[in-house]
N, C-alpha and C positions, 0 to 999 in steps of 0.2 A: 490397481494399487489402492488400497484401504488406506483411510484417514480422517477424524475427525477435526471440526471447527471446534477450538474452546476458547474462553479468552484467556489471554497471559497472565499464567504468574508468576510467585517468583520462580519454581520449580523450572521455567522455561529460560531464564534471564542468561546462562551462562552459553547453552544452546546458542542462543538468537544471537550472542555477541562474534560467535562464531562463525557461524551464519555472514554477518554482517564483512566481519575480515572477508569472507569469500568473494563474495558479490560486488562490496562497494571499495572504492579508494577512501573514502572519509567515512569509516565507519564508525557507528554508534558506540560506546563502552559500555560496558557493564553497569557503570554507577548512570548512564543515560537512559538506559532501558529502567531502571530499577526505578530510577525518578517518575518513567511515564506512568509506572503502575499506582503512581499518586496525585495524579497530574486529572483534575477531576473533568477538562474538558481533552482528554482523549481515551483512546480506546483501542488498544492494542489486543491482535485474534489471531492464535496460531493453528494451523494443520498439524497434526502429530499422529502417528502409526499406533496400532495397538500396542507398542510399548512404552508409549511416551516419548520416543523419537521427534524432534522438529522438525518438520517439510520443508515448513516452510510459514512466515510469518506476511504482518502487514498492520501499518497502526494508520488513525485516523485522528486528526485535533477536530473538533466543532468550535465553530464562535458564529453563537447567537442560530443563524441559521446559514451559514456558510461548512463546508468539510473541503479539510483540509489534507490527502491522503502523504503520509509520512514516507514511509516506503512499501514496498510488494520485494519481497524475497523469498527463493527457493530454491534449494537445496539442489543442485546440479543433476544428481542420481535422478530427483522426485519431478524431473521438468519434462513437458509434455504431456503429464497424467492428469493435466487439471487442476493441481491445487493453486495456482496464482488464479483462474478464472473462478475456483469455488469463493476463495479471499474477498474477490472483488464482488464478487456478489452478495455478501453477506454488506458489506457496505454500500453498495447499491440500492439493494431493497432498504435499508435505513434510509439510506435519502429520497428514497419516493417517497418513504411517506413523513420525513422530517425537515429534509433541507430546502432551498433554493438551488444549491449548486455540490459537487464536488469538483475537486480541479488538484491538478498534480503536477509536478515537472519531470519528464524521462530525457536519457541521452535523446540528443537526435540522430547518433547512428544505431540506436537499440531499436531495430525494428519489428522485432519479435517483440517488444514490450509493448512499443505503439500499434501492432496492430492488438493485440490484444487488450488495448485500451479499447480500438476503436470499436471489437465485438462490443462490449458494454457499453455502447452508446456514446464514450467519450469523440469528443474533434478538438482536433490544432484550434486554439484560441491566441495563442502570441509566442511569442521566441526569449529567451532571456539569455542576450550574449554572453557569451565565456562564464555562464555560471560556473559550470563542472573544472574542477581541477584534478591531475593524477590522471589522465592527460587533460588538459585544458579543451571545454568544450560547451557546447551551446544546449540549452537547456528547451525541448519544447514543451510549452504548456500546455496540456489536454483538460478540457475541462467536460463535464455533463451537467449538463441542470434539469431539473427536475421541475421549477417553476418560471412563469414568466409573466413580470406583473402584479408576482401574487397567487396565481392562477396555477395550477398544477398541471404538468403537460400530457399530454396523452402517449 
């Protein structure tokens, strides 16, 4: 399956809100995505086909030297082929050589999501009761850090 990384813009806002309906129970609107594209400490990167199709998306907040990953969505048809592992990589390598940490919250019964955290170097860091609502449900936190100390990890 062909697809490139570009960032978001507005050309992608109406895609991604749809997107969003599919995937998540509290999903983002159209006027939230439209805000992140001006939102100067994030960074929103979408997968798209050689027609401009959406794959699949994934934003990021930074504060200071902390990232903060917003969500990883893809497109049902587009899953399997790699594009939530290409996503995460493109913010990955940002944080080797920018951050301290990235850290995220997934279902805890999404386990294709957490192992796919874990290829990328994320682990269980803490639990966050009954975040999720739509069904009511507990949030685990996956984090990677990139430094420790200060120190940059190998």
């Amino acid at each position: 399956m062909y697809y490139q990384i570009v960032p978001m813009d507005r050309s992608h806002i109406e895609q991604i809100a749809r997107l969003e309906q599919a995937c998540f129970s509290s999903p983002w609107t159209e006027n939230m995505l439209a805000d992140a594209l001006f939102d100067t400490q994030a960074s929103f990167i979408v997968a798209e086909d050689e027609e401009g199709n959406v794959l699949g998306y994934a934003g990021l907040h930074v504060i200071v030297d902390e990232g903060y990953i917003d969500n990883v969505a893809v497109e049902p048809d587009a899953r399997r082929h790699g594009v939530a592992s290409a996503l995460l990589d493109v913010f990955c390598r940002f944080g080797e050589a920018n951050l301290a940490f990235l850290t995220l919250e997934v279902r805890a019964s999404n386990q294709a999501a957490i192992a796919l955290y874990e290829k990328h170097g994320f682990t269980q860091a803490g639990l966050r009761k009954n975040y999720y609502e739509k069904p009511r449900e507990d949030a685990v936190i996956m984090t990677r850090f990139f430094q420790e100390n200060g120190v940059p990890q190998a």
